[in-house]
TORBA-210028 format. One record per residue: chain; x, y, z of N, C-alpha, C in turn; residue number from 1; residue in one letter. Coordinates in steps of 0.2 Angstrom, whole numbers, plus 2048, in hexadecimal, padded with zeros to 3 digits. Last residue first. Layout:
REM TORBA-210028
@mol A; n_xx X; n_yy Y; n_zz Z; ca_xx X; ca_yy Y; ca_zz Z; c_xx X; c_yy Y; c_zz Z; seq NUM; type a;
...
REM end
This chain:
REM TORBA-210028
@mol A; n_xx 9DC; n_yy 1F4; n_zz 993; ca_xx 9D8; ca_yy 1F1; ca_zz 999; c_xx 9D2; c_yy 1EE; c_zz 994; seq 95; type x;
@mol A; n_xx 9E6; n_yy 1FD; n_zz 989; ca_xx 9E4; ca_yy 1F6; ca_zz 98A; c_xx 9DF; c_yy 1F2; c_zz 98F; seq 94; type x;
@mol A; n_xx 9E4; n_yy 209; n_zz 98F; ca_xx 9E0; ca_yy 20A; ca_zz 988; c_xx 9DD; c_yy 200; c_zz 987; seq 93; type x;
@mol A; n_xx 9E9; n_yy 212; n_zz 997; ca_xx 9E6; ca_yy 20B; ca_zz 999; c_xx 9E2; c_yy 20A; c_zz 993; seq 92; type x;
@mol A; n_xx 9FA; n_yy 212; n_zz 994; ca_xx 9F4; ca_yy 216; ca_zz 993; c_xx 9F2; c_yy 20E; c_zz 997; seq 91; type x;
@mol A; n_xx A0D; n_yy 217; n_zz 997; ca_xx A08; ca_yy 211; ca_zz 998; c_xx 9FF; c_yy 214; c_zz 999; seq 90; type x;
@mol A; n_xx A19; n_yy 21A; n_zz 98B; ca_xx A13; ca_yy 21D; ca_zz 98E; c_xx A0D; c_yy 217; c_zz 98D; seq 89; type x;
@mol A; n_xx A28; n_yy 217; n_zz 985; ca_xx A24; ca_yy 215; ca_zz 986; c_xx A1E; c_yy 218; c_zz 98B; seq 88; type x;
@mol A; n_xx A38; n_yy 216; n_zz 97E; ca_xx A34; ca_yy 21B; ca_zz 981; c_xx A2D; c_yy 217; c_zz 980; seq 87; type x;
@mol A; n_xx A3D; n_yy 20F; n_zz 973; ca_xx A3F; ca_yy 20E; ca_zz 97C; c_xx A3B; c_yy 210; c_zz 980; seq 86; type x;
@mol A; n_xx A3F; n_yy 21F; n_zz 968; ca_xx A3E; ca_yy 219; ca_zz 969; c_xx A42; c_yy 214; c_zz 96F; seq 85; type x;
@mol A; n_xx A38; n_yy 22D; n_zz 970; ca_xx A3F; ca_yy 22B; ca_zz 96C; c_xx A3D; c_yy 223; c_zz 96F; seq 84; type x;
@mol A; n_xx A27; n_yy 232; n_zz 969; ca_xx A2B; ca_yy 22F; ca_zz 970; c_xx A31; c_yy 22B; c_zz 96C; seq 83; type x;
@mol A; n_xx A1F; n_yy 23E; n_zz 964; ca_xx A23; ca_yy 238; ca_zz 963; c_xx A28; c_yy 238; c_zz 967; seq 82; type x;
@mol A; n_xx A0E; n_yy 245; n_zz 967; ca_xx A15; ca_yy 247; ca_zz 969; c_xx A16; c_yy 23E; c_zz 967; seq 81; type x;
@mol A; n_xx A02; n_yy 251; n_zz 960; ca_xx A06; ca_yy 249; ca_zz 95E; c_xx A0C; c_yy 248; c_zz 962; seq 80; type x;
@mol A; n_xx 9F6; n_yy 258; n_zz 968; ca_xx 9FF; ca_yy 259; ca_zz 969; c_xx 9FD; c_yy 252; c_zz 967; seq 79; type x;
@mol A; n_xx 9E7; n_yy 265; n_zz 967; ca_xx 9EA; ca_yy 25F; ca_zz 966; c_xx 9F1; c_yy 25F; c_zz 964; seq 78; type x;
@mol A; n_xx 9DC; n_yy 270; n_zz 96B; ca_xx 9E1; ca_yy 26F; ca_zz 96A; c_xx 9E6; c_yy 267; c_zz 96B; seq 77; type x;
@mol A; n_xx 9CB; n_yy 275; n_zz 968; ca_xx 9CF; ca_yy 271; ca_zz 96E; c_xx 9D6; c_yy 271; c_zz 969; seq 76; type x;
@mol A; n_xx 9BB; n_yy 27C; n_zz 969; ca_xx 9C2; ca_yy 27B; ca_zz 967; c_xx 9C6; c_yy 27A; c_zz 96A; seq 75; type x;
@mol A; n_xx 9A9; n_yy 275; n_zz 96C; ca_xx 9B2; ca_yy 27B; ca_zz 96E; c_xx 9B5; c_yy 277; c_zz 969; seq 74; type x;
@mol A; n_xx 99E; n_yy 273; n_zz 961; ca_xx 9A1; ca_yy 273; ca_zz 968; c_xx 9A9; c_yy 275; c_zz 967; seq 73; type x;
@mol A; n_xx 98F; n_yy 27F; n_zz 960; ca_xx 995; ca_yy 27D; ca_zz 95F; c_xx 99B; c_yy 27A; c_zz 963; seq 72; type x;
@mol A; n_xx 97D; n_yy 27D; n_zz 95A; ca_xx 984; ca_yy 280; ca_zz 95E; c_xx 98A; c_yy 27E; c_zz 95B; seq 71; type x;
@mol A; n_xx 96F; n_yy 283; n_zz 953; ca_xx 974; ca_yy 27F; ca_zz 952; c_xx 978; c_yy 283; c_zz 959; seq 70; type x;
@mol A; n_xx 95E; n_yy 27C; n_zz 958; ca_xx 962; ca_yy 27F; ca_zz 95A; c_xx 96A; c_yy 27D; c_zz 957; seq 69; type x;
@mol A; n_xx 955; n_yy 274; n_zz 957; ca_xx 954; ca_yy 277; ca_zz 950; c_xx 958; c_yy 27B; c_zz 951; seq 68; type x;
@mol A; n_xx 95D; n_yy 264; n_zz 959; ca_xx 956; ca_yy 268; ca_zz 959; c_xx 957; c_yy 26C; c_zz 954; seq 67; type x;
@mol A; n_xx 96A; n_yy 268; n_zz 959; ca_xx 968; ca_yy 266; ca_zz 95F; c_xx 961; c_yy 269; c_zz 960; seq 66; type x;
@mol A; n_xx 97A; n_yy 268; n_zz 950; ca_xx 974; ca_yy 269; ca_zz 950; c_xx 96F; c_yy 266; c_zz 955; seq 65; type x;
@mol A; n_xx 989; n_yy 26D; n_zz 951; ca_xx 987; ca_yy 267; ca_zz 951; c_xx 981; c_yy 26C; c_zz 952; seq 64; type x;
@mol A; n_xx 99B; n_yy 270; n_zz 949; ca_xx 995; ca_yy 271; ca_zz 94A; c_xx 990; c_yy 26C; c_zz 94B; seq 63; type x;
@mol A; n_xx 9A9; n_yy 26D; n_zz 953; ca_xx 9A4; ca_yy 26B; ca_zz 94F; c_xx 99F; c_yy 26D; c_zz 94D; seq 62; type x;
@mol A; n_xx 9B9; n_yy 277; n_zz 955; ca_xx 9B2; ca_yy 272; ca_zz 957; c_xx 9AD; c_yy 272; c_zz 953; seq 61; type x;
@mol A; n_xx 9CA; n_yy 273; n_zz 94B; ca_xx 9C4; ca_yy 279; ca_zz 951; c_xx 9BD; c_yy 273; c_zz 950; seq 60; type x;
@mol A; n_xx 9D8; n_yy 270; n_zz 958; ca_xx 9D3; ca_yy 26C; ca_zz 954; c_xx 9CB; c_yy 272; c_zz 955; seq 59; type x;
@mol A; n_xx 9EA; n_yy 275; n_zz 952; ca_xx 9E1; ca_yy 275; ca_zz 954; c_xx 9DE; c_yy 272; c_zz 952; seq 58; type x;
@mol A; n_xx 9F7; n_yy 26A; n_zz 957; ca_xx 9F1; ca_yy 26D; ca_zz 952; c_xx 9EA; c_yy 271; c_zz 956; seq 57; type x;
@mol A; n_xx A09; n_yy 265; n_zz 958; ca_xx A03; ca_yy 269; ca_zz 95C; c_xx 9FC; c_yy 26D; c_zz 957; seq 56; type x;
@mol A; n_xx A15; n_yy 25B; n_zz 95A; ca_xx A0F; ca_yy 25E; ca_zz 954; c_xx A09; c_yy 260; c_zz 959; seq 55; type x;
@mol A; n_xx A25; n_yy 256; n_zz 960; ca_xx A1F; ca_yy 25A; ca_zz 961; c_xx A1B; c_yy 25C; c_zz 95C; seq 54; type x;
@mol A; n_xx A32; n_yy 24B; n_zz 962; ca_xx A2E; ca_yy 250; ca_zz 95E; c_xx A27; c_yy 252; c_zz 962; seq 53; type x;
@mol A; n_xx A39; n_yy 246; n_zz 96D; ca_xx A3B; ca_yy 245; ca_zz 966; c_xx A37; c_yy 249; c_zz 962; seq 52; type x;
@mol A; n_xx A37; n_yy 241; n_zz 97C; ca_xx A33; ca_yy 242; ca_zz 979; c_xx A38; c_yy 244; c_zz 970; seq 51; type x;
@mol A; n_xx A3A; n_yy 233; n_zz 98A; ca_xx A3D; ca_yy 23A; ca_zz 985; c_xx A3A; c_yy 23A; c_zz 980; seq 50; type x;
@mol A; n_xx A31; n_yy 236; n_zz 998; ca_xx A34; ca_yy 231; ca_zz 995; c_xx A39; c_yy 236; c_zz 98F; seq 49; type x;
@mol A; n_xx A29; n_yy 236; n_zz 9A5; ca_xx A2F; ca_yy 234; ca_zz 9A5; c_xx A33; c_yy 232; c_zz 9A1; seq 48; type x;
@mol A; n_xx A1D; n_yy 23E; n_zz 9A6; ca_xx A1D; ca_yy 237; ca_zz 9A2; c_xx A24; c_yy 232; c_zz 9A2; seq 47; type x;
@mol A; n_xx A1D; n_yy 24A; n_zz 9A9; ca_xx A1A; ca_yy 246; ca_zz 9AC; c_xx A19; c_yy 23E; c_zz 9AD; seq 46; type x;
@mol A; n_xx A28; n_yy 24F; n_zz 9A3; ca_xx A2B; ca_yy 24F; ca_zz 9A8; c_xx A25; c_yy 249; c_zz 9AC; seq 45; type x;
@mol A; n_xx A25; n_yy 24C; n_zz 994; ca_xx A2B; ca_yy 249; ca_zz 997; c_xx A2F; c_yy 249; c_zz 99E; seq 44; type x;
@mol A; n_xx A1A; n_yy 255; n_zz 994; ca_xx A19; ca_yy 24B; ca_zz 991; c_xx A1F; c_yy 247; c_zz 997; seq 43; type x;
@mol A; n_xx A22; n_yy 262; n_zz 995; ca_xx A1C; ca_yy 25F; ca_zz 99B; c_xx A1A; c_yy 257; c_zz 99A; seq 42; type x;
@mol A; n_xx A27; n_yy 263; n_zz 98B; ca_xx A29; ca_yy 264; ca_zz 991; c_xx A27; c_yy 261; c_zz 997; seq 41; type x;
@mol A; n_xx A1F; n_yy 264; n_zz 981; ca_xx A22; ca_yy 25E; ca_zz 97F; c_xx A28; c_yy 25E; c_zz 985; seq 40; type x;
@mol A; n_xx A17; n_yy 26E; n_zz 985; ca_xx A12; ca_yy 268; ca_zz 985; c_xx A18; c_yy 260; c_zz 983; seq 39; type x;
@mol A; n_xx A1F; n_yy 278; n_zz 981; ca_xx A1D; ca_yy 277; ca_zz 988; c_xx A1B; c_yy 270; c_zz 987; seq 38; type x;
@mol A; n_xx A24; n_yy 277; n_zz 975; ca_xx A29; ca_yy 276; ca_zz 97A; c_xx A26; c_yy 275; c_zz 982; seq 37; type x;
@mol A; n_xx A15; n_yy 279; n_zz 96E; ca_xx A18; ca_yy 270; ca_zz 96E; c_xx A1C; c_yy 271; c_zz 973; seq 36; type x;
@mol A; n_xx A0C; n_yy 282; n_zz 97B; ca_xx A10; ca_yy 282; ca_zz 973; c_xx A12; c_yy 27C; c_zz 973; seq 35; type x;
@mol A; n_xx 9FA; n_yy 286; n_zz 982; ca_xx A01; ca_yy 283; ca_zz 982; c_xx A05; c_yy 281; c_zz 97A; seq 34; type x;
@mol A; n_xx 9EC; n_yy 28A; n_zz 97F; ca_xx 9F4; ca_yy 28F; ca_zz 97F; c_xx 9FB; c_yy 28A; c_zz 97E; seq 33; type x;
@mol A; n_xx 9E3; n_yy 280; n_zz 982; ca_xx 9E6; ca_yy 283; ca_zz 97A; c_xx 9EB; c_yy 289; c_zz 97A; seq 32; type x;
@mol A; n_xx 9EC; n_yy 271; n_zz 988; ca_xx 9EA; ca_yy 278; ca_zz 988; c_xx 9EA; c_yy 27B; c_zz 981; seq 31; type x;
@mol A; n_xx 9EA; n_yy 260; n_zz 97E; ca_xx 9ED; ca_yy 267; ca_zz 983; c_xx 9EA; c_yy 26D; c_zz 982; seq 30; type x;
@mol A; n_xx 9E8; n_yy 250; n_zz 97B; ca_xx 9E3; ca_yy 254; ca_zz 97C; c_xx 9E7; c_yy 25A; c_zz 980; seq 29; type x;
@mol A; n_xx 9F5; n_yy 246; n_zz 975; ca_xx 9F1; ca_yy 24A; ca_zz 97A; c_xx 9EE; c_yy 250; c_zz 979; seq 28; type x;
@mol A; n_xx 9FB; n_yy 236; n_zz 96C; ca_xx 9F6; ca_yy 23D; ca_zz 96A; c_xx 9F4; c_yy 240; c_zz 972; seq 27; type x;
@mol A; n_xx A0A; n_yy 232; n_zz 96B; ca_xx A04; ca_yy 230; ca_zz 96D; c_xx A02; c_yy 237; c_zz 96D; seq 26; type x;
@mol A; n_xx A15; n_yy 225; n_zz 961; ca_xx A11; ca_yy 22E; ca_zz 95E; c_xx A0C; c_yy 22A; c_zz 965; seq 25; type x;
@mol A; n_xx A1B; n_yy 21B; n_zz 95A; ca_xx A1C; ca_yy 21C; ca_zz 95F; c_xx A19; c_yy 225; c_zz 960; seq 24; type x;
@mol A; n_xx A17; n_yy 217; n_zz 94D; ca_xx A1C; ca_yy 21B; ca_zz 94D; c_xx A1E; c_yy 21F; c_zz 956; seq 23; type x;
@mol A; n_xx A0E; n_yy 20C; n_zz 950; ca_xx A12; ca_yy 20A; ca_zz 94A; c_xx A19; c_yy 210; c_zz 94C; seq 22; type x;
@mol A; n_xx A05; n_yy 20C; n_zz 95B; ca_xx A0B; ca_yy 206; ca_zz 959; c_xx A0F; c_yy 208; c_zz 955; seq 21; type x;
@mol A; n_xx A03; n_yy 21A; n_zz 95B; ca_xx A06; ca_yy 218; ca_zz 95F; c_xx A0A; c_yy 211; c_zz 960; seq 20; type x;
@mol A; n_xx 9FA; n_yy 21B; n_zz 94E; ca_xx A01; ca_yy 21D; ca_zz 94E; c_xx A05; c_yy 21B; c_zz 954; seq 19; type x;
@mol A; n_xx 9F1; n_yy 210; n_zz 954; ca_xx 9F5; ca_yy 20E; ca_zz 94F; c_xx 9FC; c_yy 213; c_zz 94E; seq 18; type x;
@mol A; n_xx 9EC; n_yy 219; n_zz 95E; ca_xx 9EE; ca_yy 211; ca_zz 95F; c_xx 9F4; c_yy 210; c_zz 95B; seq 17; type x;
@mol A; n_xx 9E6; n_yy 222; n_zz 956; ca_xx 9EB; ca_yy 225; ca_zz 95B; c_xx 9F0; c_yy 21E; c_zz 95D; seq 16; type x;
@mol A; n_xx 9DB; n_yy 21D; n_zz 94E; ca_xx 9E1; ca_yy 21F; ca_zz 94B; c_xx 9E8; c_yy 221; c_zz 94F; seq 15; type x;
@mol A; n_xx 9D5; n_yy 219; n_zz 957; ca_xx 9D6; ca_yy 215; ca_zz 955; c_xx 9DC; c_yy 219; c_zz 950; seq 14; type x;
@mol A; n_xx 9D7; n_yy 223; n_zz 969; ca_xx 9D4; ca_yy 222; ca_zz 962; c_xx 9D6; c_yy 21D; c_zz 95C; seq 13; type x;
@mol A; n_xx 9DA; n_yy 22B; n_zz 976; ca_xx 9D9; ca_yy 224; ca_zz 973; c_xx 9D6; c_yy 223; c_zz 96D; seq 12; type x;
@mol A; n_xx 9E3; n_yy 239; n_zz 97C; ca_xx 9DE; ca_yy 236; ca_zz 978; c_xx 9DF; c_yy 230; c_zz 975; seq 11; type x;
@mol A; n_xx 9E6; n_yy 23D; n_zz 98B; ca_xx 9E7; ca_yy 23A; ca_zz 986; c_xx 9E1; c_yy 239; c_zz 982; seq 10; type x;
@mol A; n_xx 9E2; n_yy 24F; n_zz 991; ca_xx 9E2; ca_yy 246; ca_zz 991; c_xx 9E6; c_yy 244; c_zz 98C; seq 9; type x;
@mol A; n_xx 9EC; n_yy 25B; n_zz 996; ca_xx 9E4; ca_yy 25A; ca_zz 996; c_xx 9E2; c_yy 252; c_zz 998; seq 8; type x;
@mol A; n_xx 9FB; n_yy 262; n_zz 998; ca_xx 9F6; ca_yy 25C; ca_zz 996; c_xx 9F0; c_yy 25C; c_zz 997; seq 7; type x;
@mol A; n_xx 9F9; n_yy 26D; n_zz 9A0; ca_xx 9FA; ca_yy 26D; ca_zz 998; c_xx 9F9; c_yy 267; c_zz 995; seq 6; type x;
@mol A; n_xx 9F7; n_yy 26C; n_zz 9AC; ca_xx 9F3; ca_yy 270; ca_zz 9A9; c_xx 9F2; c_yy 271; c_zz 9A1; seq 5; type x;
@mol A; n_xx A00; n_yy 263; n_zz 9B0; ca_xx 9FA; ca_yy 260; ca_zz 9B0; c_xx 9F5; c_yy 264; c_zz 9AE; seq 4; type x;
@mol A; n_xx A09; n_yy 26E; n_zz 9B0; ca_xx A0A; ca_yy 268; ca_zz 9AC; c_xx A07; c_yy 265; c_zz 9AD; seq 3; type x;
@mol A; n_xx A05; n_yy 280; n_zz 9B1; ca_xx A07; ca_yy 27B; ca_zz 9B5; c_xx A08; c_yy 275; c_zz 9AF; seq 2; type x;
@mol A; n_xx A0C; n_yy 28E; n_zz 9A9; ca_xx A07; ca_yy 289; ca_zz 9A9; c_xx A0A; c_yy 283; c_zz 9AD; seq 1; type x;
REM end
C-alpha cells in the first residue's frame, strides 16, 4: 500500500487536542487494512518525525435514521500514534 493511502486524515477533535498537548498522541483517520507497523511507517516517512507507539482500533458505523428509512454509516478505522518527545506534527487545527 502506497503512504498517502494509509493515511486518510487527521482527526481534530476536542478530545484529540488534549491528548495531543498532554501526551504528545495525534489521532488519524487510516485504511481499514493497514496494521499499526505500516501506519507507524508511513507517519514517520510523511511526517518526518519519530514515532514511539502505535494503537490502531475500529471504529464500527452508526446507525442513523432518515425518515422512516434506517441506514448505516461505514466503518472506519482509527491510529493513536505517540510522537518521541521534540517530535512535533504541524496541523492547521490553530488558524
Amino acid at each position: 500500500m502506497e503512504l498517502y493511502q494509509i493515511i486518510k486524515k487527521t482527526l481534530s477533535t476536542e478530545k484529540s487536542t488534549l491528548a495531543r498537548d498532554a501526551a504528545n498522541q495525534y489521532n488519524f483517520e487510516v485504511h481499514t487494512k493497514a496494521n499499526r507497523i505500516e501506519v507507524g511507517r508511513a507517519v514517520e516517512k510523511i511526517f518526518k518525525v519519530k514515532v514511539l507507539a502505535v494503537r490502531v482500533m475500529n471504529v464500527r458505523g452508526k446507525k442513523k435514521k432518515s425518515g422512516k428509512v434506517m441506514g448505516q454509516r461505514s466503518a472506519w478505522k482509527k491510529a493513536i500514534v505517540t510522537l518521541a518527545p521534540g517530535s512535533r506534527i504541524e496541523t492547521g487545527d490553530g488558524v
